[in-house]
N, C-alpha and C positions, 0 to 999 in steps of 0.2 A: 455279437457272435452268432453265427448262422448255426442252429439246430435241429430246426425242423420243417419240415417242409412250409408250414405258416413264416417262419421266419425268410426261406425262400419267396414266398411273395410279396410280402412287405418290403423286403430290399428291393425286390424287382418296379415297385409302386416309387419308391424311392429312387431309383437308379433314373426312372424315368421325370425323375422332379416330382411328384406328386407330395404336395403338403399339408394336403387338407384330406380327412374324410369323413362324411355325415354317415351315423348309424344308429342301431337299436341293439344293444346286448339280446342276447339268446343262446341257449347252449348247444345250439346248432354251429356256432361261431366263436366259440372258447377259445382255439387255439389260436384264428386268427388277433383275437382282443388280445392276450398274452403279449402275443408278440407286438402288439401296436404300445404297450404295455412299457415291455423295452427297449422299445425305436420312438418313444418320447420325444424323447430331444430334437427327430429329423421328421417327423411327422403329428400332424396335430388330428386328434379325435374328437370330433364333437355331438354329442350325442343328443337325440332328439325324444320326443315324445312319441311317435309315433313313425312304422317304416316308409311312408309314403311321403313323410317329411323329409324323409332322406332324400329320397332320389327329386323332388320338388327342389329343395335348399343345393344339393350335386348341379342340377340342371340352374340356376340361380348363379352358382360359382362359374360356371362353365361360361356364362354371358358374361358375369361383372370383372371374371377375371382374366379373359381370354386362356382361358388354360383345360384343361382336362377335372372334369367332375366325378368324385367317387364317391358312391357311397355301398355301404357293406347293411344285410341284415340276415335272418338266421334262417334256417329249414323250414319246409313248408311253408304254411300260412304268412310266417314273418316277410319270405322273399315274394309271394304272391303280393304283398301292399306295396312292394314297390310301384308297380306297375303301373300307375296310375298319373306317377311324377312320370317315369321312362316314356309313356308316350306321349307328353310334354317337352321333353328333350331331343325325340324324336323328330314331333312336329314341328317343332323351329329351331331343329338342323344343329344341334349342340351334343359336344363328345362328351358324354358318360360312359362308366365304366360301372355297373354294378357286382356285385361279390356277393355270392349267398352262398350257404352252409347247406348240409346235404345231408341224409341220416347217413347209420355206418356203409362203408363200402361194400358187405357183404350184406347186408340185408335188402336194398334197393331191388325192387320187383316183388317184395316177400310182402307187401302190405303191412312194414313194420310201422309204427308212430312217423309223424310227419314226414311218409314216403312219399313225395311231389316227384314228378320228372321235372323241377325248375330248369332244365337246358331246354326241353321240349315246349313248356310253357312259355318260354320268351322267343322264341323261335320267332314269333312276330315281332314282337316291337324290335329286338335286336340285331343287328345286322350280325353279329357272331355270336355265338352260345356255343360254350364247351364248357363238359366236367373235366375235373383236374382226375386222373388218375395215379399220378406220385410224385417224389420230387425231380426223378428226369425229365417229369413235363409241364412241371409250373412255368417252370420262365421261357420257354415256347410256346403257350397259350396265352401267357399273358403278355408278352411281346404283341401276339399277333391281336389278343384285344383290344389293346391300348392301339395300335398303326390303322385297326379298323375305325375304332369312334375315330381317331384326330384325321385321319383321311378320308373320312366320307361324310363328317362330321355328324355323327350318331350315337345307337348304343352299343354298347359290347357289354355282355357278361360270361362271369365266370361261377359256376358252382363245385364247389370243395367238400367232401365227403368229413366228416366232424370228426374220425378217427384219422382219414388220412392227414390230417390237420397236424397232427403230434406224431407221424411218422418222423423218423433223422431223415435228414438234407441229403446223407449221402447215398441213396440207395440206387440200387444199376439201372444199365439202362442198354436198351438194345443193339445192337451193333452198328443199325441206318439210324441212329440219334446222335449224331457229331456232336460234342460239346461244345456250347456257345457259336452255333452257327445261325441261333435268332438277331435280330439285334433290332437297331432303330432306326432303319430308312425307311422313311415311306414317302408317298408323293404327297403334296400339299392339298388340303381342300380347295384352297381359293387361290391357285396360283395365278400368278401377274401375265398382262397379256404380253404377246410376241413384240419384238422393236416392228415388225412390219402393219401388225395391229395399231401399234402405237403411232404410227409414222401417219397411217392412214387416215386417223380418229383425227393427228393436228392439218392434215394437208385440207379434209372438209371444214375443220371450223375455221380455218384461215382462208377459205370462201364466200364465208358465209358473211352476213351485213349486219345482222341481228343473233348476236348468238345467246341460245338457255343454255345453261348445266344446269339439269337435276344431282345434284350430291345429298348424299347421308349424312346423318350421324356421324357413320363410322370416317368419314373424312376429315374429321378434327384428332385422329391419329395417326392420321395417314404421314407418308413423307414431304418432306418440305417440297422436293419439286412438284407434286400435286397441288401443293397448296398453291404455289406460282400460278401453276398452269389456269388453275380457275380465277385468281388477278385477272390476268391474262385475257381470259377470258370477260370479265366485265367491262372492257375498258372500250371505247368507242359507245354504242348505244346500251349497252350492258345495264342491266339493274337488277339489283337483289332482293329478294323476296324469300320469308324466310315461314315456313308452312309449321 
């Protein structure tokens, strides 16, 4: 049951298939653990030693499982150690999605306990950073954080103010905030080339007399007709060599 704006997130994490998240408890991040609490069943929490492990182990997921990495840690100090995993995942082009906690919402500027600007702070490593200001605009930010890492294949974060956390779900929202007008299209990182690309790639090698493919890794999951095409491609003077 949806109560509070944390619970608006966690569904939205949900909504978008996310089943894993690495963290560190803080009480910057109550609310959102609550609710991770009672969305057990549809999401798994695994909780680390330290916050840099999070976002390291998120970035780790993101490779071994081709899917979206998250990891969540608290206010201040706690979301400063992500940082260090996030421009790891960065560097080699994998979608994390970080989540830090925030002091209260009225006190931010006041130099109260663990007052970070974490949206300013990530500004770098992240391709988006935005704070949540209530629940008309959690699942609009975090729409747009999630279509950011999986489309540019990066970081996105999001930081959540520790009281706005435990606001209700239903609170208003402006009159230019159309209800559920976020959603989930976004363009692909690594789309497939054009039939005229493709046309063109088989018209040279079916000239050629001696042909290489360099292929990856990633080509033992690729689709069967790739796999043909590089047969295909061995056959007359062709030989394999495997680096």
């Amino acid at each position: 049951m949806t109560n509070t704006v944390a619970d608006l997130l966690v569904e939205r994490l949900i909504a978008w298939k996310v089943d894993t998240i690495f963290a560190l408890p803080g009480d910057g991040i109550n609310g959102i653990y609550e609710s991770l609490r009672t969305h057990r069943d549809e999401i798994r929490l695994i909780q680390v030693r330290h916050e840099e492990a999070a976002a390291l182990a998120a970035c780790g997921y993101a490779k071994f499982a081709r899917k979206l990495g998250v990891c969540l840690a608290t206010s201040g100090p706690g979301g400063v150690h992500l940082l260090n995993g996030l421009y790891d995942a960065k560097f080699d082009g994998q979608p994390v999605l970080a989540i830090t906690g925030h002091t209260f919402h009225d006190l931010i500027g006041t130099h109260y306990q663990q007052d970070v600007s974490l949206e300013r702070v990530f500004s770098d490593v992240a391709s988006y950073s935005e704070r949540v200001m209530g629940p008309a605009h959690v699942c609009n930010v975090a729409d747009e954080a999630i279509k950011t890492a999986l489309s540019k294949r990066t970081v996105a974060h999001l930081t959540i103010p520790k009281d706005i956390q435990d606001w209700p779900a239903d609170g208003t929202r402006s009159k230019a905030n159309v209800p559920d007008h976020s959603g989930d299209r976004y363009s692909e990182a690594l789309p497939l080339p054009g039939k005229a690309q493709l046309e063109r790639a088989a018209a040279l090698i079916n000239e050629g007399t001696k042909i290489a493919i360099l292929a990856g890794l990633g080509l033992s999951e690729s689709s069967k007709s790739n796999i043909v095409f590089v047969r295909l491609g061995d056959l007359g003077n062709g030989e394999n060599r495997y680096l």
